[in-house]
C-alpha positions as CSV (number, residue, x, y, z in Angstrom):
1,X,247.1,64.2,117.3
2,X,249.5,65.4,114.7
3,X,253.0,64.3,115.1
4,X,256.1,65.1,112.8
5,X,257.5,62.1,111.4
6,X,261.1,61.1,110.4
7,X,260.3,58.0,108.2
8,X,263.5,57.6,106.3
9,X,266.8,59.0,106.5
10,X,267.4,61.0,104.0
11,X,267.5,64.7,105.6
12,X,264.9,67.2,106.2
13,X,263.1,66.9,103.0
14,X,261.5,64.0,103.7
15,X,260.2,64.8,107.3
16,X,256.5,64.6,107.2
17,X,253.6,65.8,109.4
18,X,251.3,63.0,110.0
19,X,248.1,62.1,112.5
20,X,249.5,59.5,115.6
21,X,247.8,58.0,118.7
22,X,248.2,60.1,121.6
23,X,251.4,58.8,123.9
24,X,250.4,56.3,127.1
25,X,251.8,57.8,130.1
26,X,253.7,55.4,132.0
27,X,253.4,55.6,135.8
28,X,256.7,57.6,136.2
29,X,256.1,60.2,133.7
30,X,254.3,63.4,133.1
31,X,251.5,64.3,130.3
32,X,252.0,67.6,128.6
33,X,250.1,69.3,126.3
34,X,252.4,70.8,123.8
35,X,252.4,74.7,122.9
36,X,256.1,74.9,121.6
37,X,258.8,72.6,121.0
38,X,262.9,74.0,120.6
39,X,264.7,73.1,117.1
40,X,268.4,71.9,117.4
41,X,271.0,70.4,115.3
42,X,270.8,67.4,116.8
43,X,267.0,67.2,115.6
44,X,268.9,68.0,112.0
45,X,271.6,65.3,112.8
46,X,268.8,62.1,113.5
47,X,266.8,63.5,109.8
48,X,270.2,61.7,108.8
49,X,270.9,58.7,111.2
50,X,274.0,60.9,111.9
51,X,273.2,61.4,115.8
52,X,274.2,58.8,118.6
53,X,270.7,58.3,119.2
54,X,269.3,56.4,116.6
55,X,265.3,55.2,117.1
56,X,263.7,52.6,115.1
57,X,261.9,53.9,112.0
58,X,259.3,56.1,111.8
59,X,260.2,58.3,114.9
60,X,258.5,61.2,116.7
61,X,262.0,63.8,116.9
62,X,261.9,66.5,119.7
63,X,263.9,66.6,122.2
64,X,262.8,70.1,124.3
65,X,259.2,71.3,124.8
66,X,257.2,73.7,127.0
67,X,253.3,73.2,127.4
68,X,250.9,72.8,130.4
69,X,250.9,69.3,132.3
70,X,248.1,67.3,131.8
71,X,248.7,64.3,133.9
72,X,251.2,63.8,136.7
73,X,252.2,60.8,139.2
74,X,250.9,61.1,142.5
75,X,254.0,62.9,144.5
76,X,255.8,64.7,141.8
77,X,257.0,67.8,141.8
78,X,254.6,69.6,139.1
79,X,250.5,68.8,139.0
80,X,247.8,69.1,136.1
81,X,247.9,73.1,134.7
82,X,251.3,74.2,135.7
83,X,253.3,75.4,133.1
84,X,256.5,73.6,132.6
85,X,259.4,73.2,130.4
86,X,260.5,69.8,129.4
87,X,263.5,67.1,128.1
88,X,261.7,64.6,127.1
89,X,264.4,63.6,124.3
90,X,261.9,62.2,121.9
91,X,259.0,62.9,120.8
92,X,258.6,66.2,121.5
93,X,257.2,67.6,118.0
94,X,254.0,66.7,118.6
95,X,250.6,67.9,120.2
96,X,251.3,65.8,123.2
97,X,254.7,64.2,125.0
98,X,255.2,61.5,128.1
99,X,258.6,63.0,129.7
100,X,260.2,61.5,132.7
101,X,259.0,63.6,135.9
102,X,262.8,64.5,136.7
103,X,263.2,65.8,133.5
104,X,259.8,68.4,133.8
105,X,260.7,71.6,135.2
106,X,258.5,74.7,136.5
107,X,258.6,78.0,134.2
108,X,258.4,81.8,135.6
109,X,254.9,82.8,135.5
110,X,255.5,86.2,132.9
111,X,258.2,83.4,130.3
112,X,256.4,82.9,127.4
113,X,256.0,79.1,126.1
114,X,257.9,79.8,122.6
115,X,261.2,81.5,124.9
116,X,260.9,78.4,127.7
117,X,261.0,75.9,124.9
118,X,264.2,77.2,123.5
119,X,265.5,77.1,127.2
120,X,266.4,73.1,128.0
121,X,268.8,71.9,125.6
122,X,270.8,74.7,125.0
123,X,270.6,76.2,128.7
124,X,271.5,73.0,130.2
125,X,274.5,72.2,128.1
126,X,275.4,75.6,128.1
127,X,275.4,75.9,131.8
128,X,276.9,72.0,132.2
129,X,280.0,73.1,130.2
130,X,280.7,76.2,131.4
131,X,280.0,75.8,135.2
132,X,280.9,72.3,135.6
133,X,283.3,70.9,132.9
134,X,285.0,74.8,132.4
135,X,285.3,75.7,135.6
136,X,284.6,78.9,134.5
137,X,285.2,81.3,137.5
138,X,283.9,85.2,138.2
139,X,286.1,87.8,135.6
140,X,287.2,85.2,133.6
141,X,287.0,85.5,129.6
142,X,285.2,83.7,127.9
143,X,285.3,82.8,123.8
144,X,282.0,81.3,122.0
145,X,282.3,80.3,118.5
146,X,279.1,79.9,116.5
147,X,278.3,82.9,118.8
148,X,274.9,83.7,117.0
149,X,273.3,79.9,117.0
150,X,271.4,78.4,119.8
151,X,273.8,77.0,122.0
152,X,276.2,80.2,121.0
153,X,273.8,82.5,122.9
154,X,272.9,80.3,125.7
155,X,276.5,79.7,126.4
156,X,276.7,83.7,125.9
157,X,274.1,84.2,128.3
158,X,275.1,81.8,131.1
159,X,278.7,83.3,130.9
160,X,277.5,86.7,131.6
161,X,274.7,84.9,133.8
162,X,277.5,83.5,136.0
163,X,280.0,86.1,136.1
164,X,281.9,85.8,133.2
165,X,284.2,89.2,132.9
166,X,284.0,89.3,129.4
167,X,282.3,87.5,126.4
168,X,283.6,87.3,123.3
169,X,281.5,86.0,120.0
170,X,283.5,84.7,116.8
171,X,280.9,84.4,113.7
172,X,280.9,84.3,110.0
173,X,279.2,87.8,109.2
174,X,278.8,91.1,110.8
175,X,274.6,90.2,110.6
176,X,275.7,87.3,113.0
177,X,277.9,89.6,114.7
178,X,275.3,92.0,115.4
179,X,272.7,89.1,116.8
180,X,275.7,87.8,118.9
181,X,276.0,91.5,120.7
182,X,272.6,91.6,121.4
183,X,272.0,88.0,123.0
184,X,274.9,89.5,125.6
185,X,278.3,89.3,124.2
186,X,280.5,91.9,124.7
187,X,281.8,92.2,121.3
188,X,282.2,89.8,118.1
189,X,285.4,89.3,115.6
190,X,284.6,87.5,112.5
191,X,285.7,83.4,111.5
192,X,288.2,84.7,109.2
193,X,291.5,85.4,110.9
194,X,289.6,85.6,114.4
195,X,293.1,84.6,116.2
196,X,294.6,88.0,115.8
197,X,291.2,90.0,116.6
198,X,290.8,87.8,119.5
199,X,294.7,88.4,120.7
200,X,294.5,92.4,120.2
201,X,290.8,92.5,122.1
202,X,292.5,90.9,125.2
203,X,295.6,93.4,125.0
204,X,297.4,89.8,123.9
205,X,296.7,88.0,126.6
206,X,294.0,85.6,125.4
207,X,290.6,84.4,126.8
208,X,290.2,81.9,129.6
209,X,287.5,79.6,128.1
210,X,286.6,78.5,124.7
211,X,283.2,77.5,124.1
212,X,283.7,75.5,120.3
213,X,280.7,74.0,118.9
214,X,282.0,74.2,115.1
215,X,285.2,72.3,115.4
216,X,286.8,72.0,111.9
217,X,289.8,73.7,111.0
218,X,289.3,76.6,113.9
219,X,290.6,74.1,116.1
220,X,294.4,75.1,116.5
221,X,293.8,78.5,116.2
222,X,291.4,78.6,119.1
223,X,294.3,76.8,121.3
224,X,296.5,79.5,120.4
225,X,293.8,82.0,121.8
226,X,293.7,80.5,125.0
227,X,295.8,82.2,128.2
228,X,297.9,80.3,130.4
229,X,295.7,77.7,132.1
230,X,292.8,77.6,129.7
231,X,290.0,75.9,128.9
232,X,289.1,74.6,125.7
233,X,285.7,72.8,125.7
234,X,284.8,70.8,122.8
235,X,280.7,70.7,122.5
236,X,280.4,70.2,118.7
237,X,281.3,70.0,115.2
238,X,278.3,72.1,112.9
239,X,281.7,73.2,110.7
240,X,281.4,69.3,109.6
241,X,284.9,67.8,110.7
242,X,286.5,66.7,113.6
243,X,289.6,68.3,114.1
244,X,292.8,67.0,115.7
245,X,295.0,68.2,118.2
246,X,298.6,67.8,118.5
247,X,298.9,67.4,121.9
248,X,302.4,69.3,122.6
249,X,299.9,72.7,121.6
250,X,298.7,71.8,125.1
251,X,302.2,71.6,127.1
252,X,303.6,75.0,127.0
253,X,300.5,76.9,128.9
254,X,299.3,74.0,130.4
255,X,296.2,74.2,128.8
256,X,293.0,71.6,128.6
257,X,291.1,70.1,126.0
258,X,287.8,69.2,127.6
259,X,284.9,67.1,126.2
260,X,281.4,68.2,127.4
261,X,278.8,65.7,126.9
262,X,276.1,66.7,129.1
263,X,273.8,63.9,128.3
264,X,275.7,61.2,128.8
265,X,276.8,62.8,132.3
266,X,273.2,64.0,133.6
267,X,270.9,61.4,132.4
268,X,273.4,58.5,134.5
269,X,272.6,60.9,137.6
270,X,269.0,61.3,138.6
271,X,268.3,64.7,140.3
272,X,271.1,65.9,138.3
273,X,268.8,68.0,135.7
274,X,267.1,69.6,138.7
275,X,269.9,70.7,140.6
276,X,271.0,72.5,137.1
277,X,267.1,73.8,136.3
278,X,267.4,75.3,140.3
279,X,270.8,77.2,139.7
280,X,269.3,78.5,136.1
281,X,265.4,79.0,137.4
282,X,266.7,82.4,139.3
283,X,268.3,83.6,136.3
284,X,265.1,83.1,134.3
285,X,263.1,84.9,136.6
286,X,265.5,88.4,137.2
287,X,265.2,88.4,133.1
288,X,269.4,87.3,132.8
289,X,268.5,84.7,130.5
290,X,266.2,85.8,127.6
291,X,266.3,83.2,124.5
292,X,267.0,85.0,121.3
293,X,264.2,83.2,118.9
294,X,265.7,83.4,115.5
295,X,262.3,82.3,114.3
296,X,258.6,80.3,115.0
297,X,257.4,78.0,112.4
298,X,253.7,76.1,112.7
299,X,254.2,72.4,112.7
300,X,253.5,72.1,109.1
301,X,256.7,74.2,108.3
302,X,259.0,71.9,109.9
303,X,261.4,71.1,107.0
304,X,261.7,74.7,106.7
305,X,263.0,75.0,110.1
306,X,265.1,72.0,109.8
307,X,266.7,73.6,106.9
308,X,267.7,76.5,108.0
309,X,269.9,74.8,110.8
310,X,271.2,72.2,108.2
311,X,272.1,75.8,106.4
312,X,273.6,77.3,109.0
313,X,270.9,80.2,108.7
314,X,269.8,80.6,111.9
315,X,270.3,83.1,114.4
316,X,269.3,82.2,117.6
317,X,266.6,79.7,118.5
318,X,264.3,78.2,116.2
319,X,260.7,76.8,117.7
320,X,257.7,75.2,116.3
321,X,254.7,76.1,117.4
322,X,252.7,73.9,117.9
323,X,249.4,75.2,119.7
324,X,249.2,78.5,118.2
C-alpha cells in the first residue's frame, strides 16, 4: 500500500510517499480501509522532532482518519463495512491503519468521509477543553484565538454546540475573519490591538473563556480580556513561543490559567474517548458540527498540505485523500 513517510527530520520537504507492507492487526484492534485522513500541526510538529511523541525513524504520521472497517475483534463495538472515524495516533496517512477498538467510533450515515476525518483531533480536544477543563456553562462567552484554524472552529463549533452565549474569533486578517464567521462565531476582531475590540464587543465586561492555541506575546492581553472568574485555557503555541504569566495578573478577578492536554488525560482512561464521541455523535447528526475543510490534497500532495499549516495558511481543516 502507499504510506507517507517521515524519514528524517528536517520539515515537510522531505516527507516522502513511499510503498509499505500493509499493518498486522493485533487482536485488540480494528482494520480500516482508509478514504481520508485529517492534517494537524502536530503532524507539522513530528516533520521536525518538535512534538512530544517522537517515533523511531522512518514513521507512518497520522493521527485522525475515517474509512470503512475491514477487520474487527470478535465483541467490539463496530464490525467489517461500517463506516467509522478513527484516532489511531500513528499511522494514519496511509491506505490502511490498525487503531485501538476504543479509539474507532461510528459516523452519521449522510457525514461524508473527508468532513468525519477532520472530526477527532480537533472535536475531541475542542470539546475536552471547553466542557471539561473550562467549565464552560450555558450563556457564557467564549474567546477563540486562531479562530479560522482547525481547532479554532472546532472549539467555535462546540461552544455554540454546547451553549455558549456568545463566540468571539480573534484572527490575523479580515479573509480569516470572514472563514471564522462562517464556521459559527458570532463575530471576529483582528490580532492587532484585539484587547480593546474584545472589551467594547462585551460592553466592557470581558469574555468568560479563552480558548488560546497561539500563545506568544497575546498572552497578557488575553488575561486582561477575561471577566471576573474566567477561564483561560492554554491548548497551544502555533505563534512559536511560550509565554509567561505573572501570576499576580491572576489575583485581582480570581481568574484561572488552565492547561488542557487532552491526550495525556483520555488515553490513561479507557472508555474515556467514547463517552466524549457519545456526547459529540448527537451533534454530528442534527448538522451542529459541520467541519469547515480548508482544503483536500491526494496523498501525493502531502508536503503541500504540510506547508500550508507550517505557513499558517490554512483556514479550516486540511485532509488527504486518500481513496479518491
Amino acid at each position: 500500500m502507499k504510506a507517507v513517510h517521515i524519514k528524517d527530520l528536517e520539515g515537510p520537504s522531505t516527507v516522502a510517499v513511499s510503498e509499505v507492507d500493509a499493518p498486522a492487526r493485533a487482536d485488540d484492534q480494528v482494520l480500516i480501509d482508509v478514504h481520508a485522513a485529517g492534517v494537524a500541526f502536530p503532524d507539522v510538529l513530528q516533520t521536525r522532532g518538535l512534538y512530544q511523541v517522537k517515533p523511531e525513524l522512518p514513521f507512518i504520521p497520522g493521527a485522525e482518519v475515517a474509512g470503512v472497517v475491514a477487520e474487527a475483534p470478535e465483541g467490539a463495538a463496530v464490525k467489517a463495512g461500517d463506516r467509522v472515524a478513527a484516532l489511531p495516533f500513528l499511522g494514519g496517512f496511509a491506505g490502511q491503519v490498525a487503531c485501538a477498538a476504543d479509539a474507532v467510533f461510528p459516523i452519521p450515515d449522510d457525514l461524508s468521509f473527508e468532513h468525519a476525518a477532520a472530526i477527532p483531533f480537533n472535536y475531541l480536544t475542542a470539546h475536552f477543553a471547553l466542557c471539561r477543563r473550562g467549565r464552560m456553562a450555558a450563556g457564557e462567552t467564549v474567546l477563540v484565538h486562531g479562530a479560522a484554524g482547525g481547532v479554532g472552529t472546532a472549539v467555535i463549533q462546540v461552544a455554540k454546540a454546547f451553549g455558549a452565549g456568545k463566540v468571539l474569533g480573534v484572527v490575523s486578517t479580515p479573509e480569516k475573519g470572514e472563514a471564522a464567521v462562517a464556521a459559527g462565531a458570532d463575530e471576529y476582531v483582528l490580532a492587532d490591538g484585539f484587547k480593546d475590540a474584545v472589551k467594547a464587543a462585551t460592553g466592557g465586561r470581558g469574555v468568560d473563556v479563552i480558548a488560546d492555541v497561539v500563545g506568544g506575546d497575546r498572552f497578557t492581553d488575553s488575561l486582561r480580556c477575561l471577566a471576573a472568574d474566567g477561564r483561560m485555557l492554554v491548548i497551544g503555541f502555533t505563534g512559536g513561543s511560550i509565554p509567561e504569566v505573572k501570576v499576580n495578573r491572576l489575583l485581582l478577578n480570581n481568574l484561572d490559567v488552565i492547561g488542557v492536554g487532552w491526550g495525556a488525560y483520555a488515553l490513561p482512561r479507557p472508555g474515556y474517548l467514547q463517552g466524549q464521541w457519545a456526547e459529540l455523535l448527537p451533534k454530528l447528526a442534527a448538522g451542529a458540527i459541520v467541519p469547515p475543510l480548508g482544503g483536500s490534497y491526494p496523498l501525493a500532495e502531502v508536503r503541500d498540505a504540510l506547508e500550508a499549516i507550517e505557513n499558517r495558511k490554512a483556514m479550516g481543516k486540511l485532509i488527504l485523500a486518500v481513496r479518491p
